[in-house]
N, C-alpha and C positions, 0 to 999 in steps of 0.2 A: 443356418439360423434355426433353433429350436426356438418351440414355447416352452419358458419359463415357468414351474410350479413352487419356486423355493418361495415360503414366507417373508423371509427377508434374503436381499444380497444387493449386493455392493458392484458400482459401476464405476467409468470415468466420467459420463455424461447420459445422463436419460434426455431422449428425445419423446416429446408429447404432440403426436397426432400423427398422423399414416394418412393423410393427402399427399399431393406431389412431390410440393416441398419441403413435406416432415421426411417422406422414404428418404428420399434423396439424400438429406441431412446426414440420417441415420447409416444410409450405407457408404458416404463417403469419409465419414467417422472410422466408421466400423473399417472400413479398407485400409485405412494408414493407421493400424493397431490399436484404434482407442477403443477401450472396453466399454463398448453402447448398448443400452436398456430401449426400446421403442416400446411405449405404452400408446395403442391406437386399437379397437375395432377394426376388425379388417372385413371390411363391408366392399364387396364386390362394386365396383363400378359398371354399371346396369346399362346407362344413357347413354348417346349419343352424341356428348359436347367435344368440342376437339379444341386443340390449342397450339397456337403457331407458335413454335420455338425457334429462336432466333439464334445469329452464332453464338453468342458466349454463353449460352443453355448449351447447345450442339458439342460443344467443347467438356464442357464439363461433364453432361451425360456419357460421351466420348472417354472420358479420363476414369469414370466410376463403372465402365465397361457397363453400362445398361443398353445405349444406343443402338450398340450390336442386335440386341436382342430385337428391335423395334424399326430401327431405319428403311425396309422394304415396304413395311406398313403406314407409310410418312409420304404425301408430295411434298415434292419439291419447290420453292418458293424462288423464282426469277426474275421474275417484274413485279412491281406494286406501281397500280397507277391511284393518281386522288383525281376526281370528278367531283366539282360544284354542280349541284343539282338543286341548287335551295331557291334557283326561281328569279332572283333577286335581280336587281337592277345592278350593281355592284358584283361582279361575279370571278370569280380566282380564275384563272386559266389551269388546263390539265396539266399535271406533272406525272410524269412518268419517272419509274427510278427502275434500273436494270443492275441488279449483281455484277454482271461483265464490267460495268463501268468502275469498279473499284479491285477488279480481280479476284473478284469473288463467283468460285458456283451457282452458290447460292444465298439468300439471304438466310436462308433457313428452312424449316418444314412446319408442313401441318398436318397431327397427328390427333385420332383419336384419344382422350383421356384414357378411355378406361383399357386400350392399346397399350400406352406407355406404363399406365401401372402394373400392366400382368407381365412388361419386361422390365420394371424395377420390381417387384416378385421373386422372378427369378432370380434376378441377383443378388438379392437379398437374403435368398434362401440359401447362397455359396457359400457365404459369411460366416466368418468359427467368431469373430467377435462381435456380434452382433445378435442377441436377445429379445425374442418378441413376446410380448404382455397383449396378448387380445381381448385388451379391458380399456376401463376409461381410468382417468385418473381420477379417484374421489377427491386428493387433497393435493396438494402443494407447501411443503412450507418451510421454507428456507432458511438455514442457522447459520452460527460464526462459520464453521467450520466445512458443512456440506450442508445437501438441499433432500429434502426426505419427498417422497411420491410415495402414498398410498394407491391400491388400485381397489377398485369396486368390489374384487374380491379378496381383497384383502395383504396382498401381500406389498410388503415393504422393502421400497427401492431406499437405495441412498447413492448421491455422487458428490462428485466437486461443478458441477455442471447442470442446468436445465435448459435445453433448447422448445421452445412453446412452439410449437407448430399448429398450435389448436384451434385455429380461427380467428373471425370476425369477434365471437365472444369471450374471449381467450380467459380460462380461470390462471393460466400462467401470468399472464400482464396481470390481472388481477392481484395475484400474490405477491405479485414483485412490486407493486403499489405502482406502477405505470399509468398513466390518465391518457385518455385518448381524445383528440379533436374531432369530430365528424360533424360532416354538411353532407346532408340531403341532397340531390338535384330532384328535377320535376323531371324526370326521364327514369326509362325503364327500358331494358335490353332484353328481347326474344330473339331465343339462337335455335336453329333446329339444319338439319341439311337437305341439302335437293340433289335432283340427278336431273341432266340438260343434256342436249341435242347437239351441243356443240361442242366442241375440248375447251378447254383453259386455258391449254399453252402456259401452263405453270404459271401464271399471273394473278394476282390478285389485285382486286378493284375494291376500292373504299370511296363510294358515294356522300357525298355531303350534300343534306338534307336541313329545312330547314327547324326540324327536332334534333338533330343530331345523323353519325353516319349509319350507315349502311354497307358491308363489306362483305365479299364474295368471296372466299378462303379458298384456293384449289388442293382437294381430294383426290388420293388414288382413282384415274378412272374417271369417268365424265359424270364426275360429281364435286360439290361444292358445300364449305360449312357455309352456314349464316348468321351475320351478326347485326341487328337493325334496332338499334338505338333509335326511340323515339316516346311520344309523353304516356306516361301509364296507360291510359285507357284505350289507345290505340294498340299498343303491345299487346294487350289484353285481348281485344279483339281479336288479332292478328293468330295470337295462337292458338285461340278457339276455332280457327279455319280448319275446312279439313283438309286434308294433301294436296287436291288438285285446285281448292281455291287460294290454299298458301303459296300453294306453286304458282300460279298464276300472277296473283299480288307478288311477289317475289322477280317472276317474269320484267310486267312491267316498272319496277323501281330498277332492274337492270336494264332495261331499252331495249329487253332481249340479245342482248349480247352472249348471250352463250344458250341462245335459243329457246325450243320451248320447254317449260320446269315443270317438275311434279315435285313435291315434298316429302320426305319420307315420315317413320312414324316419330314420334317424340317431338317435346317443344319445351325449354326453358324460358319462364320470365322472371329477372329479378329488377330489383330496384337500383338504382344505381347514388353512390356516395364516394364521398373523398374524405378517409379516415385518416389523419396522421397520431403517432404516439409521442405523448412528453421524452419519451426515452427509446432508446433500442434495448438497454439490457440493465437490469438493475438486479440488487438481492439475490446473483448464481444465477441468474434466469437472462435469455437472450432468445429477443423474437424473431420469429422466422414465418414468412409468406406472412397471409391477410392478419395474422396477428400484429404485425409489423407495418401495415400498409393496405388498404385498399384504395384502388384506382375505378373508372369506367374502363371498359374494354374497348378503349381508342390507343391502337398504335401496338397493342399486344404485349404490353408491360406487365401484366400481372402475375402471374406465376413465372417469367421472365426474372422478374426482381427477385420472387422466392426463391427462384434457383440460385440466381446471385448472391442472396442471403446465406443459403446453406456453402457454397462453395469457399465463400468467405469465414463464414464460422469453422468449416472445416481447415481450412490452412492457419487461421487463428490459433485454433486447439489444438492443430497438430505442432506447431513451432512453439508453441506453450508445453506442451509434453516432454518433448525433446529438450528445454532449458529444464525441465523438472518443476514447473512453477505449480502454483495453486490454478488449478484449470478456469476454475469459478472468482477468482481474485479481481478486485475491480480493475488493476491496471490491466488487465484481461480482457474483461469486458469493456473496459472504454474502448481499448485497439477495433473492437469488432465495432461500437460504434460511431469510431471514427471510420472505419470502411466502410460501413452502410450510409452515412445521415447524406452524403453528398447525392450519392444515386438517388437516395429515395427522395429527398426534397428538388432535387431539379428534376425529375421525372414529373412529380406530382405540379411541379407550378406550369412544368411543361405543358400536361395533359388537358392541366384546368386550362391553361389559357387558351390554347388549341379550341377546346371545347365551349367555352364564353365569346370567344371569338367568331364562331359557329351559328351561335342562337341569338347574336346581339341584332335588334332590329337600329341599331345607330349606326349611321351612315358612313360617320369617321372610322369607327372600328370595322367593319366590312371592308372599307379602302385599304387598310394598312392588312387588312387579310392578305385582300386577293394580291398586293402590292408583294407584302413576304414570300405566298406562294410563286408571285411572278419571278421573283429574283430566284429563288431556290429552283426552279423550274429551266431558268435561261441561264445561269451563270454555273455553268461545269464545278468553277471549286468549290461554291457554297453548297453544290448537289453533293458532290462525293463528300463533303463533310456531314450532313445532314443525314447520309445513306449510312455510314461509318459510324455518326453519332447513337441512332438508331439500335444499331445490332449491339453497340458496347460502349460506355462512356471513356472516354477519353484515357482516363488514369488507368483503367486499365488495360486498354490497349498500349499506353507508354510502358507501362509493369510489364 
């Protein structure tokens, strides 16, 4: 993969943004011959945030040969238990879910971000059809025929394709005239990691609080991400501690379960919403990751989906290629948003209700909580469904 200095040239598809799941996009494009443009900043990933990837990430990373590069740098994910911790009078019983029970390894890994990007990097750099633009896009603007990208410095792209990988304020949706839904929650998620006294036993524990959860990611080594959803100004707090009193608060919301914590340096607080778009793809343009969707960070759906997104645009455009069609054609684009609209809207009403059902101080809804979890908990085939549903939605596991 070189940087591009030509003024103008001509692609099959420009990809817009270089997070996870713009590379991704880009390089699994770029593998099955499509001549790809990636306009992105390539701004080092600095922090410390990590992200559990679940099988049908694992698979795809796997297929776009990046995994290789990354996998030793990943734990391993075996058990996930959920713990009701909210106090409450009404209370779920524990559910534990073990990969073994569906013949599974594993559920999946958790990996440093800025880990995984420096081996989608590498792979990237392999790539003869794949072109990097280490700029922003100034413009976007999409005709009959192709979709033209300006960059900051000036040089002009054209394809039959835009994939918007560009975020939460995506100027691609923007172009495409896309409208987006978004609700606010009263919650705010601080992530940062710890090192404990104890192993993990590859398990991860997701606390239910009654602001929201709390989850204990197992890391290479007897250490642990953290993710503790709960209301602004306590997040706030939270990551104003310094190591040893994060660790400590950190400690007791685990019961000490994996002993005593210190926190290491760094601490993320964001605000947390439920974005959905009028559209997946309109105008040559098709969104991909938070341009496309944001979720909270319950259940580890979020760049999960992204990948889903790109892996799906990619077998789209590549079986579009292959008939010779117009890559950017709307019967084109409706296929990809007929493959995405199911995942993203049952994930999302999933997560919400998950999450509403969580903070409700009404009694009814609490009972039909802890009632759901009881049955998913005691009844072997609603678990192995539930655990299966999780890693992949159904249609694609039937595909």
């Amino acid at each position: 993969m070189g940087q591009s200095s030509d003024q103008s040239a001509k692609f099959d598809v420009i990809v817009v943004g270089g997070g996870p799941a713009g590379l991704a996009t880009a390089i699994a494009l770029a593998q099955d011959g499509v001549a790809t443009a990636l306009v992105a900043r390539r701004i080092p990933y600095r922090d410390n945030r990590t992200t559990a990837l679940l099988g049908a990430s694992i698979d795809f990373l796997t297929r776009i040969n990046v995994w290789p590069h990354c996998q030793s740098q990943a734990a391993a994910l075996r058990t996930m238990r959920l713990v009701d911790d909210t106090g409450r009078l009404i209370r779920a019983p524990e559910v534990r879910f073990s990969s073994e029970e569906i013949g599974a390894e594993t559920f999946g890994y958790n990996i440093e971000n800025r880990l995984l990007m420096d081996a989608m990097e590498r792979r990237a750099a392999e790539l003869a059809h794949l072109a990097r633009y280490d700029d922003t896009a100034a413009s976007i603007e999409p005709g009959d025929s192709t979709i033209t990208v300006t960059t900051g410095n000036g040089d002009v792209l054209t394809a039959s394709l835009v994939a918007g990988a560009d975020g939460r304020q995506s100027p691609c949706r923007q172009a495409a005239g896309i409208t987006v839904k978004s609700r606010a929650l009263d919650q705010s998620a601080v992530t940062f990691n710890v090192g404990h006294t104890r192993p993990h036993h590859n398990t991860s524990t997701e606390f239910h609080t009654q602001h929201g959860p709390c989850v204990f990611v197992p890391l290479p080594g007897e250490r642990s991400s953290v993710v503790w959803v709960s209301t602004p100004d306590e997040a706030a707090r939270l990551a104003q501690l310094n190591n040893e009193d994060l660790g400590l608060a950190a400690e007791r919301q685990s019961h000490s379960i994996l002993g005593r914590m210190v926190a290491e340096d760094g601490r993320h607080v964001f605000p947390l919403a439920i974005e959905t778009p009028s559209a997946f793809a309109a105008r040559r343009i098709a969104l991909v990751g938070e341009a496309a969707h944001v979720l909270p960070p319950i259940g580890a759906q979020g760049l999960n989906m992204g990948l889903r997104d790109g892996a799906d645009l990619a077998d789209i455009v590549s079986r579009a290629r292959a008939q010779t069609e117009d890559l950017g054609a709307d019967q084109v684009l409706s296929r990809y948003a007929t493959a995405r609209r199911a995942d993203v809207f049952s994930r999302t009403m999933a997560i919400d209700a998950a999450n509403r059902s969580l903070l409700s101080d009404f009694l009814p809804a609490q009972s039909i909580r802890a009632l759901g979890l009881h049955l998913i908990g005691s009844v072997g085939p609603l678990r192995r469904l539930a655990m299966r549903e999780g890693l992949a939605p159904w249609w694609r596991r039937a595909g």
